[in-house]
N, C-alpha and C positions, 0 to 999 in steps of 0.2 A: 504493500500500500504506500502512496504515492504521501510525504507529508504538504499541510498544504499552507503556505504563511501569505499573511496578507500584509502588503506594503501600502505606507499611506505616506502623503506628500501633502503641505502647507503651500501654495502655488499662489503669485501674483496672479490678480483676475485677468490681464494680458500676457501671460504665462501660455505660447501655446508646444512648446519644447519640453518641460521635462514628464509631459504627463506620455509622451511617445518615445522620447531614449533612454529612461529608465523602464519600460517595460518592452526596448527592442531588447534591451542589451539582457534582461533577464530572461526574455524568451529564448533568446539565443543561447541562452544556457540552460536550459529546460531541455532540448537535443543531447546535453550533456551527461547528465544527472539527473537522479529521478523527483526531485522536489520540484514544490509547481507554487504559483504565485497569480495572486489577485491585487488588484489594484486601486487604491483610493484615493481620493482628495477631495480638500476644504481650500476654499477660495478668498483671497484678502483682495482690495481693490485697489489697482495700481497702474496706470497708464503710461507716464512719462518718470521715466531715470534720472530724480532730480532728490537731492537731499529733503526736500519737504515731504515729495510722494513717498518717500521711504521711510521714512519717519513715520508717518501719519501709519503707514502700512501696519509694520510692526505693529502699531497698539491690538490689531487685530489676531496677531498671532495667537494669544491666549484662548483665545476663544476656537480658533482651527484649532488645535489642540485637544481640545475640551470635545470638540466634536467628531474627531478620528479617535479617539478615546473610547466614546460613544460605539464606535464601532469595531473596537476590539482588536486592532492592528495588531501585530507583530514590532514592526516597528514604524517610528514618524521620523518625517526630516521638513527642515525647512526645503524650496525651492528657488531661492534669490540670495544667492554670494553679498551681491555688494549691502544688501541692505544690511546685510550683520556687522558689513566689514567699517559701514560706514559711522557704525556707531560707536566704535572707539575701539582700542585694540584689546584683544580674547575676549570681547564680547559674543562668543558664540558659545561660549562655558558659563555667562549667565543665562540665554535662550534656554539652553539645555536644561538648565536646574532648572526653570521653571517651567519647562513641558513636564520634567517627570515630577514634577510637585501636583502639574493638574492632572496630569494622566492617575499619580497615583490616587487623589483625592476623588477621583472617578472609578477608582478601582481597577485601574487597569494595570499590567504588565510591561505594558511596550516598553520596549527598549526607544530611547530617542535622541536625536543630532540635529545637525545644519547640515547647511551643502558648503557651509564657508569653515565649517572644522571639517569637514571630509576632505576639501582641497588639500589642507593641512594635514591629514591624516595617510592621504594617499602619496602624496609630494614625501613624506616621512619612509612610509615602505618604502617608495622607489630608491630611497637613499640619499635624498637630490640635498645637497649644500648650493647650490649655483644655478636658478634656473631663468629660462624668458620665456615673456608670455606676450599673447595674444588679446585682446580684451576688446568690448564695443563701446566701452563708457567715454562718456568725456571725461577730460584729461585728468580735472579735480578727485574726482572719484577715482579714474585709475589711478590718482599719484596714494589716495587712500588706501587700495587694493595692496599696492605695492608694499605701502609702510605696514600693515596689515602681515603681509606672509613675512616681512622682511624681520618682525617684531618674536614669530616663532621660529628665529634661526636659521631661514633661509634667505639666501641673498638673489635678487633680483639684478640678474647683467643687462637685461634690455626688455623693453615692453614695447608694444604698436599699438595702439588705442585708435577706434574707427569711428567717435565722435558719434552715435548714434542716440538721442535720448529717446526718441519714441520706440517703445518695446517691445510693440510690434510688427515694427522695422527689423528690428535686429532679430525675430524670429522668424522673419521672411530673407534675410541673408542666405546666400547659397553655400552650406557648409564647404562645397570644393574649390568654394576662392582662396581658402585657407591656405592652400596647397602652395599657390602663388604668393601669399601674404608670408608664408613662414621663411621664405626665399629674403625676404627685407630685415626680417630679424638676424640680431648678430648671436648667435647659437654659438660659437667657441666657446671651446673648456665651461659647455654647460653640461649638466647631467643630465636634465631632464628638461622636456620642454612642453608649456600648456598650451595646449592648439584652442583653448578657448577657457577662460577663465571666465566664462556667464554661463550660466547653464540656461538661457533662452539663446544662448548665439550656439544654431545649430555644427558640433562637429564630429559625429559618429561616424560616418561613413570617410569622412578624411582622415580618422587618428591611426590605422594601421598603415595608408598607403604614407604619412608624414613620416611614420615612425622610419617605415623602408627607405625613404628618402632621405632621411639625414642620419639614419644610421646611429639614433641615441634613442631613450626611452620617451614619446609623445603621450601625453594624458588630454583629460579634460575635467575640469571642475562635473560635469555628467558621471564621466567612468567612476572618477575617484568617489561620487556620492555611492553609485552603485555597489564599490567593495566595500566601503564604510559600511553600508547596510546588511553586505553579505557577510563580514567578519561579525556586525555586533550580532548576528542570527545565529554564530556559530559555523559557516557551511563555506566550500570550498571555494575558492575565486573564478577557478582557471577555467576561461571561457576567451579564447581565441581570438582574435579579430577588432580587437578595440586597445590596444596599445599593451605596454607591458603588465601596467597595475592592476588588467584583470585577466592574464595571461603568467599568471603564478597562482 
């Protein structure tokens, strides 16, 4: 018998990216392994990539929480990097306590995260001291991002930022411009490299051909939520085809 866990995601209302590469990347390990997986989300309202929208966002998150709760998850993650990152550094280890503060007060078990300590988390396995990244924010925000991961011991050699605030702009981008874009990043003596540091800027289908291309480990704030989810469930990563972090 097959076990069967349910994943639940906290998703900007403009969010139309992780509620589709977090359940490509786990069905494509469903081919793998015999565990299987269903899918949920609770919805915060957020249109434009701007410190106020993010703001205001967040105050919602208690409440998604409270309502994936509600429905008995396995585990929750937030769905929006910068909004965590933007609010001061390892503020995604306050988020955290206070999902399992509601989940428990609701009775629940879930296990719960971000997608802004899963970048962190995944960037950690891979080993990376030194990496660059790719990202859609304006620049204020990405210089946020940067001081952000830079603050958990990782050093930042180069970023490209593509200035997009509307959000759902940046989830209509063609993840295989990536391909092109990561040619402009300076990638020496990095370890690892994020082919998208937003989990609404689509890059599943680019992160293994990136990876063969520069010949170092390629991630994405998506993949790495993915392992973060499949480590705190207990269950094995290594599912092929999406960069190194879920390919161990």
């Amino acid at each position: 018998m097959n076990t069967l866990y349910r994943i639940g995601q906290i998703v900007p209302s403009s969010n139309t990216t992780m509620e589709t590469e977090i359940p490509a990347m786990l069905r494509a390990r469903e081919a793998l392994h015999p565990e299987r997986f269903t899918f949920h989300s609770s919805r915060m309202r957020m249109h434009r990539v701007t410190p106020e929208e993010l703001a205001n966002m967040n105050k919602e998150g208690l409440r998604c929480a409270a309502e994936l709760s509600d429905a008995r998850v396995d585990v929750m993650s937030t769905a929006c990097l910068v909004a965590i990152m933007a609010q001061g550094l390892g503020y995604h280890r306050q988020v955290e306590a206070d999902f399992l503060r509601i989940a428990k007060e609701n009775g629940s078990h879930a296990k719960v995260m971000t997608s802004a300590g899963a970048l962190i988390h995944g960037l950690h396995k891979l080993g990376a001291r030194k990496i660059s990244l790719l990202a859609p924010y304006m620049k204020p925000l990405t210089d946020k991002v940067v001081a952000y991961i830079e603050s958990e011991g990782i050093e930042v050699v180069d970023r490209i930022c593509f200035e997009i605030a509307d959000n759902l702009e940046v989830g209509r981008r063609d993840p295989m411009r990536l391909l092109d874009d990561v040619k402009k990043l300076n990638t020496a003596n990095v370890d690892v490299v994020v082919l998208s540091a937003c989990v609404q800027m689509q890059s599943i289908p680019a992160l293994q051909l990136a990876q063969d291309q520069l010949g170092i480990p390629v991630t994405s704030t998506s993949a790495c939520t993915t392992r973060n989810m499949l480590d705190l469930l207990g269950l094995k990563a290594a599912t092929p085809g999406y960069g190194k972090v879920l390919d161990t």
